[in-house]
Biopython code that builds the backbone (N, CA, C, O; Angstrom):
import numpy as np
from Bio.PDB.StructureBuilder import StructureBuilder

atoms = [
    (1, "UNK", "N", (8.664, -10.637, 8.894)),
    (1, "UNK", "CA", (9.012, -10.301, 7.520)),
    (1, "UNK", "C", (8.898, -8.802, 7.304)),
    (1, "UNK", "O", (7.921, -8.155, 7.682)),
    (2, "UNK", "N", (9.852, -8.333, 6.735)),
    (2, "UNK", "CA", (9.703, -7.200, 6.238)),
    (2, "UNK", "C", (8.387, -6.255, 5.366)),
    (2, "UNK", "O", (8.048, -6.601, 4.234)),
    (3, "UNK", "N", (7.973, -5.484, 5.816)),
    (3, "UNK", "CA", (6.845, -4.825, 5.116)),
    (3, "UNK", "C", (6.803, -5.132, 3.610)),
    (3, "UNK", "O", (5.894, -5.723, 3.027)),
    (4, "UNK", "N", (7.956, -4.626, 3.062)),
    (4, "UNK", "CA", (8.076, -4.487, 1.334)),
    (4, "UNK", "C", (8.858, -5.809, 0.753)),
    (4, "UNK", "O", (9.495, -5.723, -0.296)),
    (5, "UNK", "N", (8.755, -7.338, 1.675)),
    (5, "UNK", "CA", (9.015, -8.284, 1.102)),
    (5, "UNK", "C", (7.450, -8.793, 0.672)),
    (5, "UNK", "O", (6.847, -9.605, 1.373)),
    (6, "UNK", "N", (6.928, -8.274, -0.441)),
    (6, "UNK", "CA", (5.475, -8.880, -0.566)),
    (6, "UNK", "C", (5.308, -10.635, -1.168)),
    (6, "UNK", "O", (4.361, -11.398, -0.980)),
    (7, "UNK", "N", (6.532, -10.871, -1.890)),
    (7, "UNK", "CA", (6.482, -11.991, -2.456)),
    (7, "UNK", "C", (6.980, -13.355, -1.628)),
    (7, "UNK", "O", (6.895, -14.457, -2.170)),
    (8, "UNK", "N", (7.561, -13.184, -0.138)),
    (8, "UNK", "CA", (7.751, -13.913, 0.904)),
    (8, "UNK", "C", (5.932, -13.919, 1.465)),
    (8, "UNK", "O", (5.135, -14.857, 1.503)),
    (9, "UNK", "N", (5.767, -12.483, 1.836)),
    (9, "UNK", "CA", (4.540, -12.829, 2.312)),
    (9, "UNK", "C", (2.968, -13.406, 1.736)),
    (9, "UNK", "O", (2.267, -14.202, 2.361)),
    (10, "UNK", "N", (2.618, -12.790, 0.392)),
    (10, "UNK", "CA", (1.775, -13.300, -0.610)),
    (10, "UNK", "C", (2.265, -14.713, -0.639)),
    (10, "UNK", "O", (1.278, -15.434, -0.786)),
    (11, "UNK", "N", (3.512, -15.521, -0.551)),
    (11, "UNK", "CA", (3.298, -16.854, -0.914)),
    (11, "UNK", "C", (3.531, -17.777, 0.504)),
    (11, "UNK", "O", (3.554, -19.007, 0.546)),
    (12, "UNK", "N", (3.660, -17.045, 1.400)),
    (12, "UNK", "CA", (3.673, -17.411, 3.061)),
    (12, "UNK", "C", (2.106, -18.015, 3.347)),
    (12, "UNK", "O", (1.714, -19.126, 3.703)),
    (13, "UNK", "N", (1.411, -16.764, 3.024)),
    (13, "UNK", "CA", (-0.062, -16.625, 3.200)),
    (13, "UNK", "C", (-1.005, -17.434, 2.540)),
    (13, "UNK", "O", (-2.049, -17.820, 3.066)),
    (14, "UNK", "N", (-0.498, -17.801, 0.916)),
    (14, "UNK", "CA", (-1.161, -18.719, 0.650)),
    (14, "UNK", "C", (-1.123, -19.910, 0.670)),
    (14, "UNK", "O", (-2.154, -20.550, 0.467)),
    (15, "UNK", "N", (0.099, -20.540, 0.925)),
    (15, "UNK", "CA", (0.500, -22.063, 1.363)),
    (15, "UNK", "C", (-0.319, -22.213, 2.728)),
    (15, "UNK", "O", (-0.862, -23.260, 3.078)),
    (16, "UNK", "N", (-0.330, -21.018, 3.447)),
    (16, "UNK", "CA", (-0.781, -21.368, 4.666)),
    (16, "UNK", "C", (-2.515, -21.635, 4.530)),
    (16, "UNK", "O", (-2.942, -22.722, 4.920)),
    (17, "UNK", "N", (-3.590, -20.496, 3.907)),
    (17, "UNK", "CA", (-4.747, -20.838, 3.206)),
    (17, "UNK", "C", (-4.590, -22.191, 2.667)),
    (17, "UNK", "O", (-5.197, -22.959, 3.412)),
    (18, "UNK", "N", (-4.192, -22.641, 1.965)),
    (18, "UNK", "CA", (-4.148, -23.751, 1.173)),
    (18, "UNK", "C", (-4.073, -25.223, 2.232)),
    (18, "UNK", "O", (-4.912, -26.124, 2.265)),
    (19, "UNK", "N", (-2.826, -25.122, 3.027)),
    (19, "UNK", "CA", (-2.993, -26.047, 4.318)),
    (19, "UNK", "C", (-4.031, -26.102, 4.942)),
    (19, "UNK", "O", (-4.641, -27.156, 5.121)),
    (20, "UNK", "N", (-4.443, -24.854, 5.421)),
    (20, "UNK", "CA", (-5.455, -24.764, 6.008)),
    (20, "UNK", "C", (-6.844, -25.831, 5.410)),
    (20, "UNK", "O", (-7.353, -26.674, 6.149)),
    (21, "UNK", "N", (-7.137, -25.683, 4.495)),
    (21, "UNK", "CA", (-7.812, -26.066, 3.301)),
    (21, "UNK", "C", (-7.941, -27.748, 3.153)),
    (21, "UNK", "O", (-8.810, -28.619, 3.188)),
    (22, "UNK", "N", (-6.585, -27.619, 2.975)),
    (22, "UNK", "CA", (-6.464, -29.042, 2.948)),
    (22, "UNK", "C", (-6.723, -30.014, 4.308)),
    (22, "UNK", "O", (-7.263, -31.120, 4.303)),
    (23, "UNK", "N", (-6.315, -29.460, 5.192)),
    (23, "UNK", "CA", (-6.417, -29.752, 6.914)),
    (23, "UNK", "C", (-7.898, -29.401, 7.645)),
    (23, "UNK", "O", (-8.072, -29.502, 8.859)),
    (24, "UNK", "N", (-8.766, -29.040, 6.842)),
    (24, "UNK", "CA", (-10.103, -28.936, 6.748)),
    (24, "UNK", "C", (-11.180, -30.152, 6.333)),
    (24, "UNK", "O", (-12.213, -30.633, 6.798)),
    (25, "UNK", "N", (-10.204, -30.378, 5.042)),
    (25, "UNK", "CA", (-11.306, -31.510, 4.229)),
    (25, "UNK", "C", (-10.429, -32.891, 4.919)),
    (25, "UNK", "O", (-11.043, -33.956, 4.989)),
    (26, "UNK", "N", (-9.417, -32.843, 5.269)),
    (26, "UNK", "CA", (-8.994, -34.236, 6.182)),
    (26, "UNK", "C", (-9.532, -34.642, 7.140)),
    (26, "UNK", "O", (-9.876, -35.820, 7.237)),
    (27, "UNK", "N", (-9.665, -34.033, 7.772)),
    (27, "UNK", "CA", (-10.353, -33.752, 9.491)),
    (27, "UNK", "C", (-12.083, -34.144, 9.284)),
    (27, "UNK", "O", (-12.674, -34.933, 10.022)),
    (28, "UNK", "N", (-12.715, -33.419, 8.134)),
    (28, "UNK", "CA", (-13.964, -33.720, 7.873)),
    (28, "UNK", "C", (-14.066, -35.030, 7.267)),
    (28, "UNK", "O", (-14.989, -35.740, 7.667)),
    (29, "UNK", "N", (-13.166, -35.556, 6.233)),
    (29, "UNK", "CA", (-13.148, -36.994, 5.765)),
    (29, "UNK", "C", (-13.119, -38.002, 6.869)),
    (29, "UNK", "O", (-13.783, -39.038, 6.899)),
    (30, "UNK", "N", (-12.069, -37.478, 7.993)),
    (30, "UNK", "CA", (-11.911, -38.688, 8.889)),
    (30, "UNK", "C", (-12.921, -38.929, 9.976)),
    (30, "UNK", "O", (-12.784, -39.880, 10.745)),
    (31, "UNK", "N", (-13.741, -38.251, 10.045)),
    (31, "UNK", "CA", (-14.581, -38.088, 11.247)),
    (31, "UNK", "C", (-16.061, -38.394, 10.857)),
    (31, "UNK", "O", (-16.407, -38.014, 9.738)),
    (32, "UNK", "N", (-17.139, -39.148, 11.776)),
    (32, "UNK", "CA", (-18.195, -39.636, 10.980)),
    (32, "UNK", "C", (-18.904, -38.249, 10.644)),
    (32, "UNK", "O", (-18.549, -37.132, 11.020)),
    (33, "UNK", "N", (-20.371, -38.708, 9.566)),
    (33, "UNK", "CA", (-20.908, -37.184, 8.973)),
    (33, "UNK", "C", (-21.665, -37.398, 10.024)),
    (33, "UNK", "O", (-21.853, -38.518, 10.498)),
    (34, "UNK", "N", (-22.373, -35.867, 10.663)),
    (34, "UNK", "CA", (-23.306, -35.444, 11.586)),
    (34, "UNK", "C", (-23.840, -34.280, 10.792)),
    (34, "UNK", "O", (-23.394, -33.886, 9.715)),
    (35, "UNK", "N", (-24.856, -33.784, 11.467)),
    (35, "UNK", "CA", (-25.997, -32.959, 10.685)),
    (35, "UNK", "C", (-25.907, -31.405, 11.300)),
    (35, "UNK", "O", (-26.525, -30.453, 10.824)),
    (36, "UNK", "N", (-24.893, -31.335, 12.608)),
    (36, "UNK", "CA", (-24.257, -30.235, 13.003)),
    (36, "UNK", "C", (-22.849, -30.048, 13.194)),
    (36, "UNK", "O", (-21.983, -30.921, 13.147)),
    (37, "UNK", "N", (-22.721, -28.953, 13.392)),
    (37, "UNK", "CA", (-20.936, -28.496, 13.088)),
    (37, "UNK", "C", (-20.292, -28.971, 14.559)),
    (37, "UNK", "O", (-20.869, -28.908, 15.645)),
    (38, "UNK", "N", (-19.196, -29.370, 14.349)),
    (38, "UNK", "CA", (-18.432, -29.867, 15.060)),
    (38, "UNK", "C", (-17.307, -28.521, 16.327)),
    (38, "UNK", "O", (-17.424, -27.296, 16.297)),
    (39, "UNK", "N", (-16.509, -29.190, 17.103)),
    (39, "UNK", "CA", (-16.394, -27.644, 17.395)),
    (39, "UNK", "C", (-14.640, -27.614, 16.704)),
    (39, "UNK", "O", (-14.279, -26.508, 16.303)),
    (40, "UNK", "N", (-13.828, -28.538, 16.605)),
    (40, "UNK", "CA", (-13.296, -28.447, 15.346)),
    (40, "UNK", "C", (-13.121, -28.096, 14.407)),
    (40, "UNK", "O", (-11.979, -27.699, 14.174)),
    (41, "UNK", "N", (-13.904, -28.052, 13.579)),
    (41, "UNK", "CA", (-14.983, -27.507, 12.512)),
    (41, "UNK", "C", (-14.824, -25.653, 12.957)),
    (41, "UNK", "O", (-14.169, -24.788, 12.374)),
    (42, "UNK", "N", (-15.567, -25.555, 14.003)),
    (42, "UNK", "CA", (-15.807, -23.875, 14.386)),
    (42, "UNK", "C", (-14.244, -23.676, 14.687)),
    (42, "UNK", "O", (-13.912, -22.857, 13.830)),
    (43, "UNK", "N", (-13.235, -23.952, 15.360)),
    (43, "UNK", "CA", (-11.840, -24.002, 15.437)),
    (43, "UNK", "C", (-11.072, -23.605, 13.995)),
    (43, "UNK", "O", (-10.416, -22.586, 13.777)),
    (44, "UNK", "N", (-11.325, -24.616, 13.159)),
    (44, "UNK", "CA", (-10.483, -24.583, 11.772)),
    (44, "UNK", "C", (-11.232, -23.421, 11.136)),
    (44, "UNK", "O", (-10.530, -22.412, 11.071)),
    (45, "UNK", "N", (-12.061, -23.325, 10.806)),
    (45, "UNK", "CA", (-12.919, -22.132, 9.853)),
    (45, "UNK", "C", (-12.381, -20.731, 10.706)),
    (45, "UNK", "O", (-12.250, -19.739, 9.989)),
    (46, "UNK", "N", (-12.021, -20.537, 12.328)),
    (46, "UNK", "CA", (-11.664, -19.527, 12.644)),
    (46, "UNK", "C", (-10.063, -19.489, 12.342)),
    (46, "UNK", "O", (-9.623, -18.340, 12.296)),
    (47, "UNK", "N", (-9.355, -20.255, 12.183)),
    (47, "UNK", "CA", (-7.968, -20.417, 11.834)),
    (47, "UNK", "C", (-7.775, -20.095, 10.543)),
    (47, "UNK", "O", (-6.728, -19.571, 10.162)),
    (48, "UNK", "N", (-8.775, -20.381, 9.746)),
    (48, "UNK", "CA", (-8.773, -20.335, 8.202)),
    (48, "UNK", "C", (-9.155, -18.641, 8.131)),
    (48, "UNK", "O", (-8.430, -18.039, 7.339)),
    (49, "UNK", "N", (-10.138, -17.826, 8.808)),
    (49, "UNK", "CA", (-10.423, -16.512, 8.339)),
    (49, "UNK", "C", (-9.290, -16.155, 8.642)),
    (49, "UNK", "O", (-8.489, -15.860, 7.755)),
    (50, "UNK", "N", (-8.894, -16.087, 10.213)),
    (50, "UNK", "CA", (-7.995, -15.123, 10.934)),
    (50, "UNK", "C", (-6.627, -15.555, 9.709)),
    (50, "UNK", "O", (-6.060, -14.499, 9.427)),
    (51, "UNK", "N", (-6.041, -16.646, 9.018)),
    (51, "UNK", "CA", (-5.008, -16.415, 7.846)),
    (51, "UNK", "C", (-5.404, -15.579, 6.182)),
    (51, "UNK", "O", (-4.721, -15.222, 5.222)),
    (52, "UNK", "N", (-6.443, -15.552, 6.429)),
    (52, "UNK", "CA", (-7.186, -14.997, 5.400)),
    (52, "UNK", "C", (-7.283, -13.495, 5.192)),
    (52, "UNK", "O", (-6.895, -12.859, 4.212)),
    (53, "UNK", "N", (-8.044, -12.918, 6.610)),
    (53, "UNK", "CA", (-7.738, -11.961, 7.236)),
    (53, "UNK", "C", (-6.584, -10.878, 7.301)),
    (53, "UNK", "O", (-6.673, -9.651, 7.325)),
    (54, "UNK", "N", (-5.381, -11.775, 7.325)),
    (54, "UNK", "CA", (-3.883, -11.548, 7.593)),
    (54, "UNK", "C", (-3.456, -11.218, 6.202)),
    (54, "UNK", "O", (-2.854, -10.223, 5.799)),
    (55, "UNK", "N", (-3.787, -12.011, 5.710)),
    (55, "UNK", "CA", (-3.732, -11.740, 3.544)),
    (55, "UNK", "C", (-4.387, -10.427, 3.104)),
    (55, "UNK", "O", (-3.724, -9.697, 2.366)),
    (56, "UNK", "N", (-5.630, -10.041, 3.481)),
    (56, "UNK", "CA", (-6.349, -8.652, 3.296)),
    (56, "UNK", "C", (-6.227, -7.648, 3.804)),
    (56, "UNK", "O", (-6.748, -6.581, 3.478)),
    (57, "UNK", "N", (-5.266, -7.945, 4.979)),
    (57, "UNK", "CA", (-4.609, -7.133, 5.951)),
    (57, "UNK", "C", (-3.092, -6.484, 5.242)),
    (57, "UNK", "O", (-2.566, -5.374, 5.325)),
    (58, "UNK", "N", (-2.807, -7.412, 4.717)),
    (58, "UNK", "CA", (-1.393, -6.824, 4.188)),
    (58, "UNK", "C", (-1.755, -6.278, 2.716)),
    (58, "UNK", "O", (-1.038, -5.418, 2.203)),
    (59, "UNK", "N", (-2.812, -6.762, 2.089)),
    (59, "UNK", "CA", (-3.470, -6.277, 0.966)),
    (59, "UNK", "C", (-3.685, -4.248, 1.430)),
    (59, "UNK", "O", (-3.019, -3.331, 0.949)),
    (60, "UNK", "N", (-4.546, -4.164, 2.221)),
    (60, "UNK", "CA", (-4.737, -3.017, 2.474)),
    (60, "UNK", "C", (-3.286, -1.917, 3.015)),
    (60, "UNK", "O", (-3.302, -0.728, 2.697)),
    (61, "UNK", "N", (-2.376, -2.375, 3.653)),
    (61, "UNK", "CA", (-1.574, -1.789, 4.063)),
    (61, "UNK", "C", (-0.673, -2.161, 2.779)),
    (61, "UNK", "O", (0.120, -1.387, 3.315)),
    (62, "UNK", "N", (-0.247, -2.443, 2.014)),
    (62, "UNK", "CA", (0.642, -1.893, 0.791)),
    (62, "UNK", "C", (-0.190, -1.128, -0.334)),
    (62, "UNK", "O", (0.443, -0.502, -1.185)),
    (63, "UNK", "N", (-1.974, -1.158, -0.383)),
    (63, "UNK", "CA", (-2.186, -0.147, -1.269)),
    (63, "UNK", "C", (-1.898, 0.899, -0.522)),
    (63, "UNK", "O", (-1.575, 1.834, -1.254)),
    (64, "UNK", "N", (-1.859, 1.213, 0.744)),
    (64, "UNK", "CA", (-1.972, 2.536, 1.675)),
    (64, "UNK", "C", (-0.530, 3.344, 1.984)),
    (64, "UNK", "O", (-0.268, 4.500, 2.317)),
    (65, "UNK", "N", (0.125, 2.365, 1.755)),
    (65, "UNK", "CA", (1.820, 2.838, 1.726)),
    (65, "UNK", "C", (2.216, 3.138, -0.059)),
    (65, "UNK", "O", (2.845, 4.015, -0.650)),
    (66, "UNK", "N", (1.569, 2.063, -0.423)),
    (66, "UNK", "CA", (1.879, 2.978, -2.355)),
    (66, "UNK", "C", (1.042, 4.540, -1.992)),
    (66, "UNK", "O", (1.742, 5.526, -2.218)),
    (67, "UNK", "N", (-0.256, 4.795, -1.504)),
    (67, "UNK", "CA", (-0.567, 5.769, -1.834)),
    (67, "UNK", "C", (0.113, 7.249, -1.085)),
    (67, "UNK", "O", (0.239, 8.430, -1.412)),
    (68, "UNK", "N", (0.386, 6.547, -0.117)),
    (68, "UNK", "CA", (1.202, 7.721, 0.656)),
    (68, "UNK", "C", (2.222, 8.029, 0.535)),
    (68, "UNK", "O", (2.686, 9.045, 1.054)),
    (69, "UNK", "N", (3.063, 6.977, -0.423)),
    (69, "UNK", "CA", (4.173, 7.484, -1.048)),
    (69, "UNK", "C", (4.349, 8.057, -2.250)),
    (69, "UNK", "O", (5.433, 8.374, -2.739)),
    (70, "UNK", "N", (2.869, 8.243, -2.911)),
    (70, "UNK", "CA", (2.783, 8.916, -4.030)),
    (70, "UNK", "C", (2.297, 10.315, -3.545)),
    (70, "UNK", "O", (2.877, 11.297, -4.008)),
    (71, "UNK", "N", (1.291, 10.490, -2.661)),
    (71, "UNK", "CA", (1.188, 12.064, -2.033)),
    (71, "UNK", "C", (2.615, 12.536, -1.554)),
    (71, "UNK", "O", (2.696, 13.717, -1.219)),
    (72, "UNK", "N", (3.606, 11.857, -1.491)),
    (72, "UNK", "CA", (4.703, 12.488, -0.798)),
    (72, "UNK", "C", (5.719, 12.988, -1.700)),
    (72, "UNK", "O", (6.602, 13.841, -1.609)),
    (73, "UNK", "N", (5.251, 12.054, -2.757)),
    (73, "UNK", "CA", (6.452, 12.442, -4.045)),
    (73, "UNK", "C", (5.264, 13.733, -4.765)),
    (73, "UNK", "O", (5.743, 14.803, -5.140)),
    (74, "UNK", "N", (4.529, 13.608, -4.823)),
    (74, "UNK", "CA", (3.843, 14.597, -5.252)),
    (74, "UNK", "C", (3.994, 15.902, -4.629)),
    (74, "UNK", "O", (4.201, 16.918, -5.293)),
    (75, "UNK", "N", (3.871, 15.887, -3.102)),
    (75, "UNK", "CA", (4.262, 17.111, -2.230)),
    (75, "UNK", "C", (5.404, 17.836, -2.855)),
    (75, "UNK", "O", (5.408, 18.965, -3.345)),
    (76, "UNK", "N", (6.587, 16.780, -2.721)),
    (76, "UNK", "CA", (7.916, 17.122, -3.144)),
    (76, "UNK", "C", (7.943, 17.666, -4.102)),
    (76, "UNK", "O", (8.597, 18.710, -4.112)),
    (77, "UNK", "N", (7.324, 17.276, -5.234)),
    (77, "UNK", "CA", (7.355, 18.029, -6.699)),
    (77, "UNK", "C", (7.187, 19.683, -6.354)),
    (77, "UNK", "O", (7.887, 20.689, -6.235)),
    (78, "UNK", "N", (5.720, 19.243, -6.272)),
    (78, "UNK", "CA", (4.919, 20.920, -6.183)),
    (78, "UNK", "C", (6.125, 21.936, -5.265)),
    (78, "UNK", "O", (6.649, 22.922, -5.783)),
    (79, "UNK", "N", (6.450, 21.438, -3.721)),
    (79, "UNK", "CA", (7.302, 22.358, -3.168)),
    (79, "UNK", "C", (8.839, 22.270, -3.999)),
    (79, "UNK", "O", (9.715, 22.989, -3.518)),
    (80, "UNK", "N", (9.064, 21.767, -4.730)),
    (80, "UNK", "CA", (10.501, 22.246, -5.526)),
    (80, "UNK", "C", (10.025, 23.086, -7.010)),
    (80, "UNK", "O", (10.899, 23.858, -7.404)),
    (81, "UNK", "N", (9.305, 23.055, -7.501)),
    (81, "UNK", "CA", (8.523, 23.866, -8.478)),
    (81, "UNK", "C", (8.304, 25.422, -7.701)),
    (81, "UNK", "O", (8.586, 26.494, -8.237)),
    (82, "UNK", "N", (7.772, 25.270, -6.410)),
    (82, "UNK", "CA", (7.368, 26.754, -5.998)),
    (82, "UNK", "C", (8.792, 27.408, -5.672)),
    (82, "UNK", "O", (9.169, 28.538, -5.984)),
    (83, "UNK", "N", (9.681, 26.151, -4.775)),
    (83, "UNK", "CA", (11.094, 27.198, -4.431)),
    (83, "UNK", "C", (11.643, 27.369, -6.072)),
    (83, "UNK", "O", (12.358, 28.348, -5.858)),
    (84, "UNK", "N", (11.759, 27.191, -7.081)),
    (84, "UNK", "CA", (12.294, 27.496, -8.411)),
    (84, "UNK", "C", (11.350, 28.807, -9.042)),
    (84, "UNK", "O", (11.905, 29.666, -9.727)),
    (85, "UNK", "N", (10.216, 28.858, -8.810)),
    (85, "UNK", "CA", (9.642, 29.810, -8.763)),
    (85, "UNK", "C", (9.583, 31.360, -7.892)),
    (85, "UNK", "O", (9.470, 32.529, -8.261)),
    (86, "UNK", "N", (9.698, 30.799, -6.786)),
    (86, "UNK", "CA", (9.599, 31.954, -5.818)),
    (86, "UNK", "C", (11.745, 32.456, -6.415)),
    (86, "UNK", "O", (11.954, 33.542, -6.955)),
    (87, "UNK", "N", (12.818, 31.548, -6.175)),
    (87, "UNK", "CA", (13.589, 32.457, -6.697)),
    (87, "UNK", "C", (13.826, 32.834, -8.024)),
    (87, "UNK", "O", (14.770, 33.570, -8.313)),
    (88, "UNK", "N", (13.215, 32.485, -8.671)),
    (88, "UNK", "CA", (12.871, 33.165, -10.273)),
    (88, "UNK", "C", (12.562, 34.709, -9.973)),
    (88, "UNK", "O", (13.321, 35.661, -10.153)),
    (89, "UNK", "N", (11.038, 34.716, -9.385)),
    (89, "UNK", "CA", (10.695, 36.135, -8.635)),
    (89, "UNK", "C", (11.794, 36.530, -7.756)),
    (89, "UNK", "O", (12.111, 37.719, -7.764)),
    (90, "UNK", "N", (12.237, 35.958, -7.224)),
    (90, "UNK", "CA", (12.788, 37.182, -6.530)),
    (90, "UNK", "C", (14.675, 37.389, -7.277)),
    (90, "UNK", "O", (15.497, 38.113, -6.717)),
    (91, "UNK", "N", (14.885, 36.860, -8.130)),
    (91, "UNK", "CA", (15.992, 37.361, -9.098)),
    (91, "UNK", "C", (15.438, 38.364, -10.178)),
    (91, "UNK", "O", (16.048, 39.327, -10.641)),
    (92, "UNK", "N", (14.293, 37.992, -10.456)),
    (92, "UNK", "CA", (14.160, 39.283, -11.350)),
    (92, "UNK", "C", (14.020, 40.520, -10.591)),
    (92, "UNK", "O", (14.514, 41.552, -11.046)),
    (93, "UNK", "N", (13.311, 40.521, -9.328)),
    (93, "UNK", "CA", (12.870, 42.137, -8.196)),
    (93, "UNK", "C", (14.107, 41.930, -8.111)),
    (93, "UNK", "O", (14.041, 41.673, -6.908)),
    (94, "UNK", "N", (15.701, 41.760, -8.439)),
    (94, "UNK", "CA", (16.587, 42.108, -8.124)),
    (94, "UNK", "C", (17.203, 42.996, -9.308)),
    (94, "UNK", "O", (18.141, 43.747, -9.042)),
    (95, "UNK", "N", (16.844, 42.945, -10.224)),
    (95, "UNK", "CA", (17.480, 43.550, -11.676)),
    (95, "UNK", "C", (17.853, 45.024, -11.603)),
    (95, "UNK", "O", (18.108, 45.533, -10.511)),
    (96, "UNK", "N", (17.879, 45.465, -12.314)),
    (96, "UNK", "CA", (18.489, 47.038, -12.320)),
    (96, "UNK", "C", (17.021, 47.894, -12.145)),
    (96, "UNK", "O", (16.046, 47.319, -12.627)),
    (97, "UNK", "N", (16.826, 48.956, -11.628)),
    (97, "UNK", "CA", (15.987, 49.734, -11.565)),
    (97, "UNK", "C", (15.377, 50.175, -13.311)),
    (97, "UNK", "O", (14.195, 50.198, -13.656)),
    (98, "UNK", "N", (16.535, 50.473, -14.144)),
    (98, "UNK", "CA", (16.199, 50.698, -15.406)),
    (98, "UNK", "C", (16.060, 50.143, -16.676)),
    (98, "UNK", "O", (16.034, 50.590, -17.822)),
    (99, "UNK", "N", (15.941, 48.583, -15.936)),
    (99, "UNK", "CA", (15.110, 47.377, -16.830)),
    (99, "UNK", "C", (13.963, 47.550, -16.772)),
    (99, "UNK", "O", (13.356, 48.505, -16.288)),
    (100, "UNK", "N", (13.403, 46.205, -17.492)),
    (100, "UNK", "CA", (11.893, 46.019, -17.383)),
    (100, "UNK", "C", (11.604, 45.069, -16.423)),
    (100, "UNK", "O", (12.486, 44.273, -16.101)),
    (101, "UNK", "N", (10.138, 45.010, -15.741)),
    (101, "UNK", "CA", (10.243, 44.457, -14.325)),
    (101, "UNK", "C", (9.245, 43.557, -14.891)),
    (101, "UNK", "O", (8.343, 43.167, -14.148)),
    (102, "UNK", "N", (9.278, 43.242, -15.893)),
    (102, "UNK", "CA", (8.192, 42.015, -16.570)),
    (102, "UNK", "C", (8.887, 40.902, -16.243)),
    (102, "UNK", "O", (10.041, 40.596, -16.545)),
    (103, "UNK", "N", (7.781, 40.107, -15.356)),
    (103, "UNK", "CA", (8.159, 38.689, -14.434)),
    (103, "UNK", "C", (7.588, 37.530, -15.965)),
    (103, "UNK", "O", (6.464, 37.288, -16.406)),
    (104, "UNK", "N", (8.866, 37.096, -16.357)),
    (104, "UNK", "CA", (8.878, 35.995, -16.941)),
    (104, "UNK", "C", (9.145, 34.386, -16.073)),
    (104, "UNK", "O", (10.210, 33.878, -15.722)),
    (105, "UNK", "N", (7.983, 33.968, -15.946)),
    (105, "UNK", "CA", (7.910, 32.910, -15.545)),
    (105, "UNK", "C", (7.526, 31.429, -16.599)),
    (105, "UNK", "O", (6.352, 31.208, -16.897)),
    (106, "UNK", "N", (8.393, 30.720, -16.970)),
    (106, "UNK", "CA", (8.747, 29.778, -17.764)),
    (106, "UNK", "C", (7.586, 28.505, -17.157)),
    (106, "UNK", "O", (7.013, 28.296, -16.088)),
    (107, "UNK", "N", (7.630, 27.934, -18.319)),
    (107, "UNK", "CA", (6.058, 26.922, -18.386)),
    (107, "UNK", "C", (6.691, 25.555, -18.133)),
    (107, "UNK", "O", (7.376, 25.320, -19.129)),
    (108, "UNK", "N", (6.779, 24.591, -17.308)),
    (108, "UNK", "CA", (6.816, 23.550, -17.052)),
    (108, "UNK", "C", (5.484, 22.552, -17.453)),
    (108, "UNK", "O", (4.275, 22.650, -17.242)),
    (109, "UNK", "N", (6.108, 21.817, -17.953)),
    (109, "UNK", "CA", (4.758, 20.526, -18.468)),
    (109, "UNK", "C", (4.743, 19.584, -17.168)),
    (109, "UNK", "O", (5.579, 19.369, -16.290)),
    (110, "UNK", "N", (3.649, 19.187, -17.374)),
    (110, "UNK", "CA", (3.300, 17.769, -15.569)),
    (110, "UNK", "C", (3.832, 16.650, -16.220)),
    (110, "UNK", "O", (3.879, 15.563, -15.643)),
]
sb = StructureBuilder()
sb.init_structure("model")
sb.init_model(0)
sb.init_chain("A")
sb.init_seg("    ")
for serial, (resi, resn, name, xyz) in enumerate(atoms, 1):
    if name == "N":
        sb.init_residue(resn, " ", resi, " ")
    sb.init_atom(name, np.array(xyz, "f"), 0.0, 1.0, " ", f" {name:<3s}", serial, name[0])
structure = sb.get_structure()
């Protein structure tokens, strides 16, 4: 699946938790009770993190791609603000010798 299909994967992940879940308490219903864990038991509970896992896994890697795509749009800003700036300066050091060399630099809001 695609990285930025989150709503294939968020509902991939939890049907699969949920099976899991359910394929947990079946397995324990059908089997007599004992007073230690089965290795079944240790099997399914590792099947159940490692999908779980996989859910917090993709949790962390789309806050980490929102954030790096906001430092990047941010980069972008600031360096198109400075090139509008830097040739601001350097159109005015171009003016006539017998102007005024007062650098008007115009105020942008964030």
């Amino acid at each position: 699946l695609n990285r930025g299909a989150a709503p294939a994967r968020v509902s991939l992940g939890v049907t699969t938790v949920l099976t899991m879940t359910t394929l947990i308490n079946s397995v324990n219903a059908a089997l007599p009770k004992i007073s230690y864990m089965k290795s079944i038991d240790i099997y399914l509970f590792v099947c159940f993190f490692m999908v779980f896992g996989a859910l917090i896994e993709y949790a962390c890697v789309g806050y980490t791609d929102k954030r790096i795509q906001l430092r990047k749009s941010r980069f972008f800003i600031t360096q198109r603000r400075m090139d509008e700036r830097r040739q601001l300066v350097a159109q005015q050091m171009r003016m006539d010798p017998g102007e005024s060399r007062e650098l008007i630099v115009p105020h942008t809001s964030n």
